[in-house]
N, C-alpha and C positions, 0 to 999 in steps of 0.2 A: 700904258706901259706894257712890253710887251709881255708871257710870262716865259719863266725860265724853261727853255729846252729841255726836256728828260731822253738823255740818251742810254742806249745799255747797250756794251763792244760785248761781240761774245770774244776772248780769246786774248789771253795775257800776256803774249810774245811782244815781242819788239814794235811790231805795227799797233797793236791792241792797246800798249801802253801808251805807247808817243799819240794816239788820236784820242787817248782819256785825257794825257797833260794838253794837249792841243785844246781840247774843245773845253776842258775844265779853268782855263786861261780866258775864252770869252765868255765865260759866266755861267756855262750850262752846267745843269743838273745830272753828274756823270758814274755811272757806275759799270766795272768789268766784271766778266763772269769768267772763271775759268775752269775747264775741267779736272785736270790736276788736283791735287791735295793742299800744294803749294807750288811757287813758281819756281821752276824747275830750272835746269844748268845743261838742258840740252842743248848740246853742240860745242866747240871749243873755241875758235877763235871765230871775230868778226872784223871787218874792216871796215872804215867807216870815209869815205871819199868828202872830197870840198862840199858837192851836195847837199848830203845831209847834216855836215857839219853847222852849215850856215842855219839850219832846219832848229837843231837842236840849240845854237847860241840864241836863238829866236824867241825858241821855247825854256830859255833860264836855265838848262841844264850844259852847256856844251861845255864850260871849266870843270863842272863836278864829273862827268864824265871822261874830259880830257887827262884829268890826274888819276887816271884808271887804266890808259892804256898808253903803249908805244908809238912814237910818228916815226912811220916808214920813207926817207927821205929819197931812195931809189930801190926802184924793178931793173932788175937783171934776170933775164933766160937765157937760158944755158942748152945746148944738145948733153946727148947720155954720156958723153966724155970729155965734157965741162968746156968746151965749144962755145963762147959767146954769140948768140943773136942777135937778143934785143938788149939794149941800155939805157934806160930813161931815168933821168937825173929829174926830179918834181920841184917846182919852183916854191922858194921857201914862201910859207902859209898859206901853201896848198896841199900839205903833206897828209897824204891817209893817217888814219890811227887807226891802231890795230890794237883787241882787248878780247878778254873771255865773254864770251857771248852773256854766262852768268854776270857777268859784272855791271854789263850796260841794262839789263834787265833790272836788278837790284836800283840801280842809279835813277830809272826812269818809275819805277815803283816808289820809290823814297820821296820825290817829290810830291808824289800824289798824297792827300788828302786824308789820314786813315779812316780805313772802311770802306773806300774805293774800290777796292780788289775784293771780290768775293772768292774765294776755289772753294774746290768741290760741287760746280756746277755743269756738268755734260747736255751743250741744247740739246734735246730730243723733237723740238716742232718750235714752227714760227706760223703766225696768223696775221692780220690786221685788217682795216677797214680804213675808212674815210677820216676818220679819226685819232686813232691810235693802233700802235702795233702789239704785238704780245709775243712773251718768248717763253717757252715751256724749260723745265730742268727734267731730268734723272728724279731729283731727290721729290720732284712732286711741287718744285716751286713755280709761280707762275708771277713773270715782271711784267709791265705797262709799261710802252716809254712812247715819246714823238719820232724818235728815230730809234733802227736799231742797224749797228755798224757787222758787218761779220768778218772778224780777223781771225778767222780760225784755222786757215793753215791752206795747203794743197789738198788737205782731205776735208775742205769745209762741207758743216752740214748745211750752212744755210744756202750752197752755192745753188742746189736744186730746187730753190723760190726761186731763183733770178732768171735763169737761162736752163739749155737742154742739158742736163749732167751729163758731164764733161770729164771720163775717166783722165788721172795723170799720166805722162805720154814718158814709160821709161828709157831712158838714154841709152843702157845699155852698159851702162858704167855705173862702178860702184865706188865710193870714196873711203879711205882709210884714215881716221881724225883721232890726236889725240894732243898733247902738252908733254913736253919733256922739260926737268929743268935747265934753265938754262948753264949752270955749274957742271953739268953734266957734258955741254957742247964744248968748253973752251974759246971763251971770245968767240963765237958763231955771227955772223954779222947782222948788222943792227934793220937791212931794208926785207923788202921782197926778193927772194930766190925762188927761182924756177929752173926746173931742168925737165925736157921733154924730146919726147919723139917713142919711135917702135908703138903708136898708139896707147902711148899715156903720160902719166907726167906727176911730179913732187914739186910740189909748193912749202917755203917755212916763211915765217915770220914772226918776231918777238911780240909778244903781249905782257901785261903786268907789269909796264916799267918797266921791261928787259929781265924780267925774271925768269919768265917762261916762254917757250917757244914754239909757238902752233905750228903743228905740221897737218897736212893733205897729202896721200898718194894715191892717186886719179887711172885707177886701171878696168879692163873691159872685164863685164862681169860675167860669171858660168852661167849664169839664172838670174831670173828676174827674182828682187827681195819682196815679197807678195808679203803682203799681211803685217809688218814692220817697219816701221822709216828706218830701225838702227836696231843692231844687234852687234855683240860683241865677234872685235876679229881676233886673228891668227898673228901676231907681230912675225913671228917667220913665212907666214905667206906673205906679206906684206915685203918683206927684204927681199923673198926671191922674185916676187916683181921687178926690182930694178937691183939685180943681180950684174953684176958685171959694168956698172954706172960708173959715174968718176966718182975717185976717193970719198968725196967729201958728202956723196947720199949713201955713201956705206958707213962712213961714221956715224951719221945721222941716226940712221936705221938699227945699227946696234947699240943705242939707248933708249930704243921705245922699250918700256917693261908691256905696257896693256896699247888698245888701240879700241874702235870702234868702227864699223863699218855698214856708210851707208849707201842705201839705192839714192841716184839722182834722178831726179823726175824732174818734168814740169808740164806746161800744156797749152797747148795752140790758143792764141788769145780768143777769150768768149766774145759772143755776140754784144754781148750787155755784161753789166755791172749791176745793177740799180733795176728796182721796181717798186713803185710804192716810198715808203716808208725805210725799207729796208736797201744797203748797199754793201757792197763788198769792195774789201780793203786786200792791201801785200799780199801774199800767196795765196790768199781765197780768191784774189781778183787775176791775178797775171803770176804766178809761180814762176820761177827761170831757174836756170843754171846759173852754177858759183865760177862762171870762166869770167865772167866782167866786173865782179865783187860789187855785186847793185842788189841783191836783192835784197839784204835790210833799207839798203837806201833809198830802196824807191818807196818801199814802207812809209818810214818817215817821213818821205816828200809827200804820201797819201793824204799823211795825218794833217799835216799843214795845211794844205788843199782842201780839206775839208772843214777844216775848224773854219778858216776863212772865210768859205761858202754860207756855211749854216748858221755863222754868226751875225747877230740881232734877228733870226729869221722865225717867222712865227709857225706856230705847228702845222698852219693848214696850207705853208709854203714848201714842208722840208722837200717834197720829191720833186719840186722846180729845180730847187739845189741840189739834191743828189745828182739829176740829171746834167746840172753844169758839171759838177764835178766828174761827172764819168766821161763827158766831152773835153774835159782838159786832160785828165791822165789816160786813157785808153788807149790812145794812138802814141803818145811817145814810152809807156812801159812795152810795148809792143814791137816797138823798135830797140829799146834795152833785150828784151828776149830773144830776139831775132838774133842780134849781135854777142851776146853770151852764148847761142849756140857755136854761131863761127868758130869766137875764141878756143872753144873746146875743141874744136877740130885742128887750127893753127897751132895750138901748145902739142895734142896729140903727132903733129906731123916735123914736130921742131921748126917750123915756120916764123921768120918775123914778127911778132904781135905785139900790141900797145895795151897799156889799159891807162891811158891817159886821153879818153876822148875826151873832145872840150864840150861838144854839145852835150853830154853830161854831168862830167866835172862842172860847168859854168851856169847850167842849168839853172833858173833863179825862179822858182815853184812860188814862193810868194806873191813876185810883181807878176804871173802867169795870173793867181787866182784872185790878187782885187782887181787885176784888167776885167775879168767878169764876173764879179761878185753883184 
């Protein structure tokens, strides 16, 4: 009989949790560590595509999570004087859901197991051998596991075991993210709006059952945000951005009370993934831009991908399967990356754009990873 897998994900976000419920589903021995104090409600909204939708009904959470956010039944963009471009009507039950980032986080933690979730843990080093890997903490703690996952972000520590550290490549844009009530908009409509060009662009969509309503405003930044993913903004620098827009992103705009503001980064895809024992997952692995709304989804499809692989696989197997698994996802998160750059440039220029690719939306990550399991 084989014995149970000891995994340990550094990093409690969206990816870090969907590869504990993932792998904690085929029996392994799973524990997260996360830096934080507790898991945290960074960022506001997320969208959640057919993708990983299928990911998470897989993984027994996609109803608890579904009654958490809003299905976005159409994208429409717009030019700065409310100009229609683009209009994609989404074919019913294939509809995005959109939710507070906090929410799905919560939802994907709930499931798990208590005591799964450690915080208060900051990797400071990782080791291993032929045998087992080791992963060091801040507070002086030190874990043994057969694998050790690293979901820890764009600023991963574990990403300089894997490959040559690999600074994040800033865009040059900076994002303005916050939640207004929806009481406050008047019947605001229920899909994706966009409105863009002069090199930038506003995004909203409803989250919380239509309670509230994430907003993005995507403009080029004075300076690089060095030393901060997010720092509080200016809601009046914010509106004089798209100062003179159509009606309907000046109403918008005069009901932000607060906002936040952050740098967008990501980063030319690495050589490798995986080394040993250890692998790297969502933004530790392929970071992107939010023009394609993939990157919790590719997360997820990580998690999946990998549960699959390393499950019934015995310890002196795991870096065979890591290695599958870095040969299924590297090449098409790569091409996800590639294409959330465009997009950013198409929305910037008021251009045509779609976010209904099929080869993603259709994308079926499952039947990819038992073809090679």
């Amino acid at each position: 009989m084989t014995k149970r897998l000891k995994a340990a994900i550094i990093g409690g976000g969206i990816g870090g949790l969907s590869t504990a419920l993932a792998l904690h589903r085929t029996g392994a021995n799973v524990r997260v560590y996360e830096r934080a104090h507790r898991l945290g409600d960074i960022g506001a909204g997320v969208s959640l595509q057919h993708n990983s939708q299928r990911v998470l009904d897989r993984l027994g959470v996609g109803q608890r999570v579904g009654r958490l956010g809003s299905l976005l039944p159409e994208f429409q963009f717009f030019t700065p004087d409310g100009t229609v471009v683009s209009h994609e009507i989404y074919s019913v039950g294939a509809w995005p859901l959109a939710l507070r980032r906090a929410d799905l986080v919560a939802a994907l933690a709930s499931a798990l197991p208590p005591g799964t979730v450690c915080t208060g843990h900051r990797c400071v080093l990782f080791g291993q051998d032929e045998d087992s890997a080791v992963v060091g903490f801040d507070n002086g703690a030190l874990v043994h596991a057969d694998v050790v996952i690293g979901a820890d972000g764009i600023h991963s520590t574990l990403q300089r075991y894997v490959a040559e550290p690999a600074d994040p490549v800033f865009s040059g844009m900076v994002a303005y993210r916050g939640l207004i009530p929806a009481a406050r908009l008047h019947n605001w409509p229920a899909g994706l709006l966009t409105w863009g060009g002069e090199g930038r662009h506003l995004l909203t969509y409803p989250v919380r059952a239509g309670q509230l309503v994430n907003y993005v405003g995507f403009v080029p930044a004075g300076d690089e945000m060095l030393g901060s993913w997010s720092a509080p903004g200016d809601p009046a620098v914010l509106a004089a951005e798209f100062a003179d827009w159509a009606p309907e992103t000046a109403h918008l705009l005069s009901r932000v009370e607060s906002t936040f503001r952050w740098g967008l980064y990501d980063r030319d895809p690495l050589p490798r993934w995986t080394t040993g024992r250890l692998a790297l997952l969502g933004d530790a692995a392929h970071p992107m831009l939010p023009h394609l709304g993939q990157g919790a989804n590719q997360a997820i499809e990580d998690a999946l991908a990998l549960a699959i692989l390393l499950r019934g696989v015995s310890a002196a197997d795991v870096p065979d399967a890591l290695m599958r698994y870095q040969t299924l996802r590297r090449e098409h998160t790569a091409r996800v990356q590639h294409d959330a750059r465009v997009n950013g440039h198409l929305f910037d220029s008021a251009q045509p754009v779609s976010l209904n690719h099929s080869w993603v939306r259709d994308y079926d990550v499952e039947k990819e990873a038992r073809a090679i399991a």
